[in-house]
C-alpha atoms as a printed R data frame, in Angstrom:
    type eleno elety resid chain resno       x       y       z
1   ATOM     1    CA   UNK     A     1  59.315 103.763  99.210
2   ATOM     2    CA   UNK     A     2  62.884 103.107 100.051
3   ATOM     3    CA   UNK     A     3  64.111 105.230 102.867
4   ATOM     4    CA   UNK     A     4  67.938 106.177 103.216
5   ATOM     5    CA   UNK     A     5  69.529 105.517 106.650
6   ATOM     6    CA   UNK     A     6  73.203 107.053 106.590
7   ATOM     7    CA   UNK     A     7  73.494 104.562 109.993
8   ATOM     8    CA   UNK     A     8  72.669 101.936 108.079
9   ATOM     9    CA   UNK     A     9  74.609 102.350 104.954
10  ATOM    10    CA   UNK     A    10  77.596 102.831 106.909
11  ATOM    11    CA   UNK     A    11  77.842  99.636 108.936
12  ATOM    12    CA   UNK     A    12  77.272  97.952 105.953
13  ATOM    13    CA   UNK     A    13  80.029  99.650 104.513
14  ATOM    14    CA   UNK     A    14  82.021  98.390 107.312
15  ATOM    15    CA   UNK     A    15  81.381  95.358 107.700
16  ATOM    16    CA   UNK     A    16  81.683  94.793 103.854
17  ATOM    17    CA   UNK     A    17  85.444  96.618 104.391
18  ATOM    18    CA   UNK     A    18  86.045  93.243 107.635
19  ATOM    19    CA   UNK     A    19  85.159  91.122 105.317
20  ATOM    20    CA   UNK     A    20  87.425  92.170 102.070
21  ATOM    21    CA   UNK     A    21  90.352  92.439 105.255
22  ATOM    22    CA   UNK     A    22  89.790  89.241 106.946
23  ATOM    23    CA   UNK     A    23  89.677  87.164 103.647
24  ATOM    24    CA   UNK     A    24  93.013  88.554 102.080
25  ATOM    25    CA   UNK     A    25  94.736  87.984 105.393
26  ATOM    26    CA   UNK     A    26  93.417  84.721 105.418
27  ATOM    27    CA   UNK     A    27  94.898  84.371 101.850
28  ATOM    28    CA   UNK     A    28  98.696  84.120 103.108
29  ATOM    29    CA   UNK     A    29  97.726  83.215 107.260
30  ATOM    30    CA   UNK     A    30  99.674  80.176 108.111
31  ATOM    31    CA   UNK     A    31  98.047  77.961 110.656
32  ATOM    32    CA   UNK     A    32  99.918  75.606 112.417
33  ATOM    33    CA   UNK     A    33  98.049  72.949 110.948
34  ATOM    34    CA   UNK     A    34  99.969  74.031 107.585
35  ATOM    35    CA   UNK     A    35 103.455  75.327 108.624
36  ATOM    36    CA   UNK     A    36 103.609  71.096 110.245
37  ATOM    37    CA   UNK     A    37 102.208  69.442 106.741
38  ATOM    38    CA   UNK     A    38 104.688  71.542 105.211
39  ATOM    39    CA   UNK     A    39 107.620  70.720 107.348
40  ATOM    40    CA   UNK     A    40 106.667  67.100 107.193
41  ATOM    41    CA   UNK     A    41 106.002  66.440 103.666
42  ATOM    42    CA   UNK     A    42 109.924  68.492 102.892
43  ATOM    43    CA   UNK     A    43 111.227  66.196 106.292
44  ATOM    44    CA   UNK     A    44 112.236  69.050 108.189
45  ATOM    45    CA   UNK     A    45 113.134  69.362 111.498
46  ATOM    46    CA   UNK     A    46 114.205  72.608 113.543
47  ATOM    47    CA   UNK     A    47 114.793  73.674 117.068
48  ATOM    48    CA   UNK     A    48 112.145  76.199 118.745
49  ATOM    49    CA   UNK     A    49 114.385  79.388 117.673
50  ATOM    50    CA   UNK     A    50 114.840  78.417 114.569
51  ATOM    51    CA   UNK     A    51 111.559  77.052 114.030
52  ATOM    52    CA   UNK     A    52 109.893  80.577 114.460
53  ATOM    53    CA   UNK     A    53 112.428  81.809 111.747
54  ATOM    54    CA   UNK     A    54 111.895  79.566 109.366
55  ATOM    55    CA   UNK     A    55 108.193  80.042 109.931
56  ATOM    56    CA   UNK     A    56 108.393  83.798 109.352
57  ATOM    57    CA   UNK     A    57 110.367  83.264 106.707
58  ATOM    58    CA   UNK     A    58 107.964  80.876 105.133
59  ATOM    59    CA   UNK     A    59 104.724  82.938 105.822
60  ATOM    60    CA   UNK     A    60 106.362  86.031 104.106
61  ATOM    61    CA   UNK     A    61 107.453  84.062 101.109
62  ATOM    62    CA   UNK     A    62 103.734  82.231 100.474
63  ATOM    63    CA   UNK     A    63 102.813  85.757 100.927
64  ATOM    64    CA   UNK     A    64 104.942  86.916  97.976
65  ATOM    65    CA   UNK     A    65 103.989  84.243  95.864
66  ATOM    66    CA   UNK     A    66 100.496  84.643  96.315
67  ATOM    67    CA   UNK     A    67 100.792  88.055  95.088
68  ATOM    68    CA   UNK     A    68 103.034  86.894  92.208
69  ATOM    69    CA   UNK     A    69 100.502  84.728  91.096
70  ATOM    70    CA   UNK     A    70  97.583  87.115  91.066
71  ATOM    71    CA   UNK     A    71  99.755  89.547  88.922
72  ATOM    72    CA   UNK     A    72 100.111  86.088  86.770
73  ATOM    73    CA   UNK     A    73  96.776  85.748  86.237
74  ATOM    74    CA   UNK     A    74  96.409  89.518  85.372
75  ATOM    75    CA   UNK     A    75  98.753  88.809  82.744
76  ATOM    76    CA   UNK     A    76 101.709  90.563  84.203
77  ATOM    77    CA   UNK     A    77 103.758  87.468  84.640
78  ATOM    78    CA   UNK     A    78 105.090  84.751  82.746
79  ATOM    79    CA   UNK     A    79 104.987  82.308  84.855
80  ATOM    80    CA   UNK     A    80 103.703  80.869  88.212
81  ATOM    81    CA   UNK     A    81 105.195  80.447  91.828
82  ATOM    82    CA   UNK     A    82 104.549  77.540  94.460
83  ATOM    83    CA   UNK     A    83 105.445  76.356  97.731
84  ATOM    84    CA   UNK     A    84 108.231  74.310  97.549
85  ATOM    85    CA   UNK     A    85 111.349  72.441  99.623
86  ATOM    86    CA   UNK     A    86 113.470  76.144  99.412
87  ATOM    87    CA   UNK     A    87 109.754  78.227 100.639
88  ATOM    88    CA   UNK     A    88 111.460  78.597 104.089
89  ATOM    89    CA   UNK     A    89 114.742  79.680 103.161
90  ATOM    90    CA   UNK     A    90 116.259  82.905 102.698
91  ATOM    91    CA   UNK     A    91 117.475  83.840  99.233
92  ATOM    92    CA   UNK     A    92 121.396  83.373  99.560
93  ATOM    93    CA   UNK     A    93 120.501  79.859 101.114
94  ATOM    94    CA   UNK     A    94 118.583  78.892  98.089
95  ATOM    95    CA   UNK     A    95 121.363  76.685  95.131
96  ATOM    96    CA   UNK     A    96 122.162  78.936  92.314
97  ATOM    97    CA   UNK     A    97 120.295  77.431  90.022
98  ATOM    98    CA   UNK     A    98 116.906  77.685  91.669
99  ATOM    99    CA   UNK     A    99 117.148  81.553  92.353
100 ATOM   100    CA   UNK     A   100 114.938  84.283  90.594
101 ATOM   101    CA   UNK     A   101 116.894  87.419  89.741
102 ATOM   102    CA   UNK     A   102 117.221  89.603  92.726
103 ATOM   103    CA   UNK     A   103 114.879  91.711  91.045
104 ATOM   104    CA   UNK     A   104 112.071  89.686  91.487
105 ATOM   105    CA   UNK     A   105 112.656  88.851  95.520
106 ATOM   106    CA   UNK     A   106 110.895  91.016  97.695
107 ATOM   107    CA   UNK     A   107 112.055  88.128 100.685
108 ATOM   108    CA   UNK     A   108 115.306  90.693 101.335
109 ATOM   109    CA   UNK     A   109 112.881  92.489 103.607
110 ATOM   110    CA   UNK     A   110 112.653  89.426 106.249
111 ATOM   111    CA   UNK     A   111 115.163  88.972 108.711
């Protein structure tokens, strides 16, 4: 019959737990590939510093809208987020009239 290897069980156990971890990191990783499509379909253009700003600012917003959305579609939303021309900017660089309540940022936290 079926014998039970603790061993066993446990490396399975782990390597189920690097898989679960390396998929929802790959959920918000930005790969160059997509931070340059991004830049060139909003026409932007910035200088190495402020290229690497702009990119961690852009990373940790997809990040927040990826978990926005996944609260949406658990029906704890009311709407849904995307990447858009303002995805790279801070908050108090975005126009008035396309901010979310500062309630709803959790961007305050980068830079």
């Amino acid at each position: 019959m079926f014998k039970f290897n603790c061993c066993k069980f446990i490396i399975l156990l782990y390597l189920i737990h690097l898989t679960l971890v390396s998929v929802k990191s790959s959920d918000t990783k930005v790969t160059d590939e997509e931070w340059e499509n991004y830049k060139r379909k909003f026409n932007k253009e910035y200088d190495t510093e402020e290229d690497i700003i702009r990119r961690q600012i852009y990373e940790a917003t997809k990040k927040e809208i990826i978990e926005h959305n996944k609260r949406y579609d658990a029906g704890d939303e009311t709407f849904r987020k995307g990447i858009n021309q303002f995805t790279d900017k801070r908050p108090q660089e975005v126009p008035k009239g396309f901010r979310l309540p500062s309630n709803k940022l959790q961007l305050n936290k980068v830079l």
